[in-house]
Short mmCIF file of the C-alpha atoms (twelve columns), coordinates in Angstrom:
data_MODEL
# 
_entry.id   MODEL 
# 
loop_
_atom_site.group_PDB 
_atom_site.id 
_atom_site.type_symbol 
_atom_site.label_atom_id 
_atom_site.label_alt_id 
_atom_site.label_comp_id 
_atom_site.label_asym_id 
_atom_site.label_seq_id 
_atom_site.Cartn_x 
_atom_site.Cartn_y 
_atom_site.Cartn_z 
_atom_site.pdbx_PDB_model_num 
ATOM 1   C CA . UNK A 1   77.088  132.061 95.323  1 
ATOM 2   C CA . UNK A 2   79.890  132.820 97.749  1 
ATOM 3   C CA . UNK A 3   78.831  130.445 99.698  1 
ATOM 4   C CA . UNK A 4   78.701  127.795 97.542  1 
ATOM 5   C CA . UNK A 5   82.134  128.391 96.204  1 
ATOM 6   C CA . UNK A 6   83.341  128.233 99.778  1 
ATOM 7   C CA . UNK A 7   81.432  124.960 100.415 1 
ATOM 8   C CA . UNK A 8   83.077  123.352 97.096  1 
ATOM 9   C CA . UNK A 9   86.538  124.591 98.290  1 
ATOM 10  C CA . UNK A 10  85.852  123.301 101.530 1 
ATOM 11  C CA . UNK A 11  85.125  119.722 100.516 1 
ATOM 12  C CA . UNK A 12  88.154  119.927 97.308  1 
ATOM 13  C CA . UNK A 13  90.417  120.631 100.533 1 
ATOM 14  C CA . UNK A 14  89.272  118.160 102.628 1 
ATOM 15  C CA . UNK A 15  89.581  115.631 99.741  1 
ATOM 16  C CA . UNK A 16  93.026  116.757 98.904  1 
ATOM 17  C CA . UNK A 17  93.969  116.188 102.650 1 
ATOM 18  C CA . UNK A 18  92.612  112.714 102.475 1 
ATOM 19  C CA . UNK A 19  94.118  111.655 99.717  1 
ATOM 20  C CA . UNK A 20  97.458  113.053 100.443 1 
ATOM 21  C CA . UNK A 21  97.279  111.357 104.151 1 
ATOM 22  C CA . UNK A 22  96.167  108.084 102.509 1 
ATOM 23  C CA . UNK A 23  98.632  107.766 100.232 1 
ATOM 24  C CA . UNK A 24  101.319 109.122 102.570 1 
ATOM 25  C CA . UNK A 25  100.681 106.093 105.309 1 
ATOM 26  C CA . UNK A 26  100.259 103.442 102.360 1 
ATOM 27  C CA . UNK A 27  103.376 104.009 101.548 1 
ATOM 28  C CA . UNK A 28  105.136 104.102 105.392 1 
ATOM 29  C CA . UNK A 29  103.124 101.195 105.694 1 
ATOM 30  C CA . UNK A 30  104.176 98.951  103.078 1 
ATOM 31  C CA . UNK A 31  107.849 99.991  103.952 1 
ATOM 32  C CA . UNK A 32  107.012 99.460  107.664 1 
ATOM 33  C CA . UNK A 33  105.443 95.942  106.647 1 
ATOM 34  C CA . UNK A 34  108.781 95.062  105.109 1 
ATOM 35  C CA . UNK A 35  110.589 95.400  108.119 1 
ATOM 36  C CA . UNK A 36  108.824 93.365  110.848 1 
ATOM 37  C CA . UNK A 37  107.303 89.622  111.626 1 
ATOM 38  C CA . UNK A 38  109.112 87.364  113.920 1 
ATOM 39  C CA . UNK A 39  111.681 84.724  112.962 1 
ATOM 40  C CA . UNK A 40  109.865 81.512  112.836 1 
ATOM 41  C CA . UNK A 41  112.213 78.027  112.378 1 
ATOM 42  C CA . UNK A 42  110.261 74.775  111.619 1 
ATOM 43  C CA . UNK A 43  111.658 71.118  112.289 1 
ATOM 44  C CA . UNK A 44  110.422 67.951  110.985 1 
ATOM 45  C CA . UNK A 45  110.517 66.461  114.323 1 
ATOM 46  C CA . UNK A 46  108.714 67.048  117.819 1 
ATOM 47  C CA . UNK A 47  111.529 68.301  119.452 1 
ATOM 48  C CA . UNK A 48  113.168 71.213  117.660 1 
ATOM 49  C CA . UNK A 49  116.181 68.474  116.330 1 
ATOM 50  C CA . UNK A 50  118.631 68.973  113.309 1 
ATOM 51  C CA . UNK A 51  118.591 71.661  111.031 1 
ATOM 52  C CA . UNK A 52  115.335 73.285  110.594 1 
ATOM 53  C CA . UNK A 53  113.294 72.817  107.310 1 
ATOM 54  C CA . UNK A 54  111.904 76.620  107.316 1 
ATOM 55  C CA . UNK A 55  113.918 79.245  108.170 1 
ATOM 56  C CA . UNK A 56  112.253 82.807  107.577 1 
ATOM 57  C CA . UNK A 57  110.300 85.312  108.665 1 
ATOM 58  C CA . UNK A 58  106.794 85.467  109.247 1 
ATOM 59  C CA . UNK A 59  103.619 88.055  110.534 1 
ATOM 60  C CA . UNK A 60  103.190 86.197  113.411 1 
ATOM 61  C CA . UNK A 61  102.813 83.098  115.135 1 
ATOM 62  C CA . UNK A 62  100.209 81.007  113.515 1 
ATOM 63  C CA . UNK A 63  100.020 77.698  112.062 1 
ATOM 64  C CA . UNK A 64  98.726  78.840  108.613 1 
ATOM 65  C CA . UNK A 65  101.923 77.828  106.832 1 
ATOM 66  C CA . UNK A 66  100.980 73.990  107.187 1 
ATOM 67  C CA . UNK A 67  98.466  74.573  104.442 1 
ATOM 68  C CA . UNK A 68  101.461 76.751  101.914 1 
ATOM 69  C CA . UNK A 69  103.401 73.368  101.743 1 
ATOM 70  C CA . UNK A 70  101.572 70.099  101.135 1 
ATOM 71  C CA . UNK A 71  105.554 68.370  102.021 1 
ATOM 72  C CA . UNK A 72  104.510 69.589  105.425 1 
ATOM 73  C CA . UNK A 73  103.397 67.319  107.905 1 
ATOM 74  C CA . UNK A 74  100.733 67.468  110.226 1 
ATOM 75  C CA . UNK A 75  101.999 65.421  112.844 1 
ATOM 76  C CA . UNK A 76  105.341 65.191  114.499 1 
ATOM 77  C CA . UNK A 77  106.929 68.733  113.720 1 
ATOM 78  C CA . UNK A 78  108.302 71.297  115.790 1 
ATOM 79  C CA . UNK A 79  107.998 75.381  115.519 1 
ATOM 80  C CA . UNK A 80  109.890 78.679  117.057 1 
ATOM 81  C CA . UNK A 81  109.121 82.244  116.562 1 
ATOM 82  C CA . UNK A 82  111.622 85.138  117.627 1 
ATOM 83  C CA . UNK A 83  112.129 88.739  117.976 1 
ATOM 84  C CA . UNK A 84  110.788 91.642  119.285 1 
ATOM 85  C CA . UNK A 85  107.501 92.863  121.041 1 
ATOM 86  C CA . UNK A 86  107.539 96.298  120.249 1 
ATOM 87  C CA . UNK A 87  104.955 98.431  123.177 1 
ATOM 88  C CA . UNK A 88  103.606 101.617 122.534 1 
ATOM 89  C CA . UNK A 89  103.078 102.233 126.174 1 
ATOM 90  C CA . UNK A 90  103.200 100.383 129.348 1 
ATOM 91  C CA . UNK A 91  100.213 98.513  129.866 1 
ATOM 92  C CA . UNK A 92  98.483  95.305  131.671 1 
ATOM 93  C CA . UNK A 93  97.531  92.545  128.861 1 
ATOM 94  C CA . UNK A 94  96.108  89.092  129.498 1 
ATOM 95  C CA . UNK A 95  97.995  86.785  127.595 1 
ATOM 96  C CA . UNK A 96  95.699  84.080  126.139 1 
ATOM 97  C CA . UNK A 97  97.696  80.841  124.778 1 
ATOM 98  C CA . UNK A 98  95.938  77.649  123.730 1 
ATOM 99  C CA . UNK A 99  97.901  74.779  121.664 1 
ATOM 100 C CA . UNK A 100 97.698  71.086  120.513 1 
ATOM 101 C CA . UNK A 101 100.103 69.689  121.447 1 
ATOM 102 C CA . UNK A 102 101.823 72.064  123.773 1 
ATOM 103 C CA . UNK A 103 103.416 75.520  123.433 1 
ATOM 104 C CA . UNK A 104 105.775 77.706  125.837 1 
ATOM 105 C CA . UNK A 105 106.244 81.256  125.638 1 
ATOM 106 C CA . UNK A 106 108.997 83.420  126.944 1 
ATOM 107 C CA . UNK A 107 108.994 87.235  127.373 1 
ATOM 108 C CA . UNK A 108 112.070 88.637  127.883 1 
ATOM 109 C CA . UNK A 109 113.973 85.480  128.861 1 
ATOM 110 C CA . UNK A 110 111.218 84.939  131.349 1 
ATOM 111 C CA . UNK A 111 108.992 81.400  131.002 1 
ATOM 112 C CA . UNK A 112 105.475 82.741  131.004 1 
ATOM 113 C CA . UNK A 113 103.712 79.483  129.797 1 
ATOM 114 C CA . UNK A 114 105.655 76.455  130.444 1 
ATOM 115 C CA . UNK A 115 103.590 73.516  128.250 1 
ATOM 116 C CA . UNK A 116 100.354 75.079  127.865 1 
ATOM 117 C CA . UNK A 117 97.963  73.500  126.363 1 
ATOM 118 C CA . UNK A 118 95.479  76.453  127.153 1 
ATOM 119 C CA . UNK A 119 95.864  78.974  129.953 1 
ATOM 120 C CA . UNK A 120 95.705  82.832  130.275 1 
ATOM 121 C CA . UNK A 121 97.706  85.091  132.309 1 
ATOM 122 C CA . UNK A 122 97.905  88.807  133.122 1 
ATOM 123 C CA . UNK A 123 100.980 90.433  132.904 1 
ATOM 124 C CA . UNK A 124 102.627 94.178  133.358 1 
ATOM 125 C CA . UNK A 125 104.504 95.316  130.240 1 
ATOM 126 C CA . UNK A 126 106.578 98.393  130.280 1 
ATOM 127 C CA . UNK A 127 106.482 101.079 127.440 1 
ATOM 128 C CA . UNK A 128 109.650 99.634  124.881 1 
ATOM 129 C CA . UNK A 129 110.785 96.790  123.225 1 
ATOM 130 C CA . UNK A 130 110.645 93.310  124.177 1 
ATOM 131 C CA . UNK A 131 112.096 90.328  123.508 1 
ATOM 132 C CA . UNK A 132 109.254 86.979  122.857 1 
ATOM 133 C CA . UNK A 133 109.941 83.328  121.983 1 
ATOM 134 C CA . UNK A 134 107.130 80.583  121.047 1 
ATOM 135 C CA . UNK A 135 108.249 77.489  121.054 1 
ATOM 136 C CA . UNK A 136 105.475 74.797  119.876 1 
ATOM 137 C CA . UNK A 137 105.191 71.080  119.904 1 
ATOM 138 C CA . UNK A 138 103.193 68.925  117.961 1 
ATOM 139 C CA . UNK A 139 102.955 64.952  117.910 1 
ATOM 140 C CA . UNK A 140 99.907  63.379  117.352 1 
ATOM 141 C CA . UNK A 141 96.307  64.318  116.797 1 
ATOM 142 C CA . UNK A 142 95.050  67.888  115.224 1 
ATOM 143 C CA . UNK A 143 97.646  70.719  114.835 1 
ATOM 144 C CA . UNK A 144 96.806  74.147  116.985 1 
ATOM 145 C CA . UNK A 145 97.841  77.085  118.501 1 
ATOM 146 C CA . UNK A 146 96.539  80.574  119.348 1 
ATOM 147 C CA . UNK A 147 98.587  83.605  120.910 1 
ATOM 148 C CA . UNK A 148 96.270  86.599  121.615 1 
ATOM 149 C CA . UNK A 149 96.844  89.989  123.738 1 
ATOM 150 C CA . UNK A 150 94.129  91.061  126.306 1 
ATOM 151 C CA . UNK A 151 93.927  94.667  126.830 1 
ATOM 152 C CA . UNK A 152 91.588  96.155  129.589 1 
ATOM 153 C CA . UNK A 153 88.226  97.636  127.692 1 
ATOM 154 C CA . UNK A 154 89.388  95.550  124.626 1 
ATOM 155 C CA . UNK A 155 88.384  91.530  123.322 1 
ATOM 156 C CA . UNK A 156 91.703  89.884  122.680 1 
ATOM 157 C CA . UNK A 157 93.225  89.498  119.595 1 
ATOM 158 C CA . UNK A 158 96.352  88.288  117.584 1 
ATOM 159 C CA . UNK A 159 99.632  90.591  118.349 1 
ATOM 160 C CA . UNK A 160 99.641  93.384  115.791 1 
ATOM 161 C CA . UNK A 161 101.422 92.117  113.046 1 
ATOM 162 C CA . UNK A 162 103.046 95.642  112.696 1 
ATOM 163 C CA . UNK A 163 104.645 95.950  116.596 1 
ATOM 164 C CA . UNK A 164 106.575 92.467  115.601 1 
ATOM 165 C CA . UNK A 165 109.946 92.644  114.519 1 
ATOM 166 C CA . UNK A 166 112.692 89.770  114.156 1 
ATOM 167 C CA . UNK A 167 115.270 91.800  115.266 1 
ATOM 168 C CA . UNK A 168 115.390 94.878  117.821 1 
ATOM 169 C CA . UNK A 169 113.992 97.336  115.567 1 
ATOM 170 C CA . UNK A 170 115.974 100.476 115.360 1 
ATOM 171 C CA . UNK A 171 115.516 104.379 116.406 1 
ATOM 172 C CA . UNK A 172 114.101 105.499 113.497 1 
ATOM 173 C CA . UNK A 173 111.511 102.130 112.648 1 
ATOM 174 C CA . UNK A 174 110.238 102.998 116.338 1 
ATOM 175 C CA . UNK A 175 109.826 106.574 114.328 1 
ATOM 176 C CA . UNK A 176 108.055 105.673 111.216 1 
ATOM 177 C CA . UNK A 177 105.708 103.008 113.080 1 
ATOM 178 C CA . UNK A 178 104.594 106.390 115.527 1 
ATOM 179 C CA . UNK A 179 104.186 108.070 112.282 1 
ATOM 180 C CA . UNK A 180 102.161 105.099 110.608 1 
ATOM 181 C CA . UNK A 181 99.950  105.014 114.117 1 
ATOM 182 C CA . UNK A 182 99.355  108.572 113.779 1 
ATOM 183 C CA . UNK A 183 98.450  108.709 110.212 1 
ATOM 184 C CA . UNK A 184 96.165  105.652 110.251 1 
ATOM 185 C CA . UNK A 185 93.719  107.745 112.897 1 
ATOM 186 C CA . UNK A 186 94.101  110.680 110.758 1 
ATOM 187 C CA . UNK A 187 93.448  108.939 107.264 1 
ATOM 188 C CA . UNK A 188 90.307  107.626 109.466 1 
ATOM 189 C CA . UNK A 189 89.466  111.413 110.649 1 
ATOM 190 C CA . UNK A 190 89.853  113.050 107.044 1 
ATOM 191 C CA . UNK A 191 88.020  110.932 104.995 1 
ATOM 192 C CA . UNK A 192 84.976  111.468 107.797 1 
ATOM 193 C CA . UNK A 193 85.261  115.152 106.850 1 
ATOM 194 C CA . UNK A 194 85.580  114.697 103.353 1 
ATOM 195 C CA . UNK A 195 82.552  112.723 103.847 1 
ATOM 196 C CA . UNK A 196 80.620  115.371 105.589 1 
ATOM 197 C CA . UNK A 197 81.605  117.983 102.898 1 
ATOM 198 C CA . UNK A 198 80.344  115.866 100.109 1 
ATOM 199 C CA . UNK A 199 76.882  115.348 102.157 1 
ATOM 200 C CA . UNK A 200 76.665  119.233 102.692 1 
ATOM 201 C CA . UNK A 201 77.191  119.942 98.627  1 
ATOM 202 C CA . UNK A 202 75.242  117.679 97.691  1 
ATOM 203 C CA . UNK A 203 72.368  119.089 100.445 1 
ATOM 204 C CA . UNK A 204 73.014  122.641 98.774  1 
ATOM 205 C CA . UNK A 205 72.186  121.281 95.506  1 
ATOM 206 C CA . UNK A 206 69.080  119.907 95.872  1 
ATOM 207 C CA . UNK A 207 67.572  123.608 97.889  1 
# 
């Protein structure tokens, strides 16, 4: 009997923690989530001219917009995306790019692709912020354009939507996104052990 009691405050523990850690990075993460993306400006022309006819802030630099706004066109039109590159740690990434028409990206004022149309590239990036332009060009034919990050042992994929931000992110964001990283592996951890504690009650019941 004492041992069962122990096993069912066990698991109600483990539970508690995993709600309590779930709910706790939900909520950093939807305020986290409010504060990043990357500036993005679209023209109705090829070549970034007049006032631009979107001016806001998106999660990253994609093309999905075209199909938000049926006024958009898909020929002929110009995009930019801004801000900061927030890195957790220094690190070598392979930068994949591939466009249609042509895009350039700059990484702290540096040109990295000048008028790709598809390349990849390695690259050293220090532990910190940094700042990262896209500038993309579209004229005739089909609309497209990729940006993924390369990291050794890893497939690539689109920059984390969460290490984005359209300005230099403060001290404290810097903070709450360690926090967020942290409590995402930990959510991940304390549900496994709520899992296990369930499994092991349920076991005891059925001797």
């Amino acid at each position: 009997m004492l041992l069962s009691s122990s096993k069912r405050w066990w698991g109600a523990a483990c539970l508690a923690v995993a709600l309590a850690c779930t709910g706790a990075w939900l909520l950093l993460d939807q305020r986290l989530a409010e504060q990043t993306g990357l500036r993005r400006q679209v023209w109705l022309t090829g070549d970034f001219e007049g006032a631009p006819f979107i001016n806001d802030v998106s999660s990253g630099a994609t093309l999905d917009f075209l199909q938000d706004d049926p006024r958009l066109p898909r020929r002929f039109f110009s995009a930019r995306w801004e801000g900061s590159w927030y890195v957790p740690s220094s690190q070598f990434v392979i930068l994949h790019v591939e466009a249609d028409d042509y895009a350039d990206v700059w990484i702290d004022g540096e040109l990295r692709f000048g008028r790709s149309i598809a390349a990849a590239r390695g690259i050293r990036l220090d532990a910190g912020v940094h700042q990262l332009r896209i500038d993309f060009q579209q004229y005739g034919g089909t609309a497209h354009l990729s940006l993924r990050a390369e990291r050794v042992g890893a497939y690539p994929r689109p920059l984390q939507a969460e290490y984005l931000f359209p300005d230099a992110p403060a001290p404290g964001i810097v903070r709450l996104l360690t926090v967020t990283a942290w409590l995402r592996t930990t959510v991940a951890s304390t549900w496994a052990l709520a899992a296990l504690a369930a499994a092991f009650l349920v076991l005891g019941r059925q001797r």
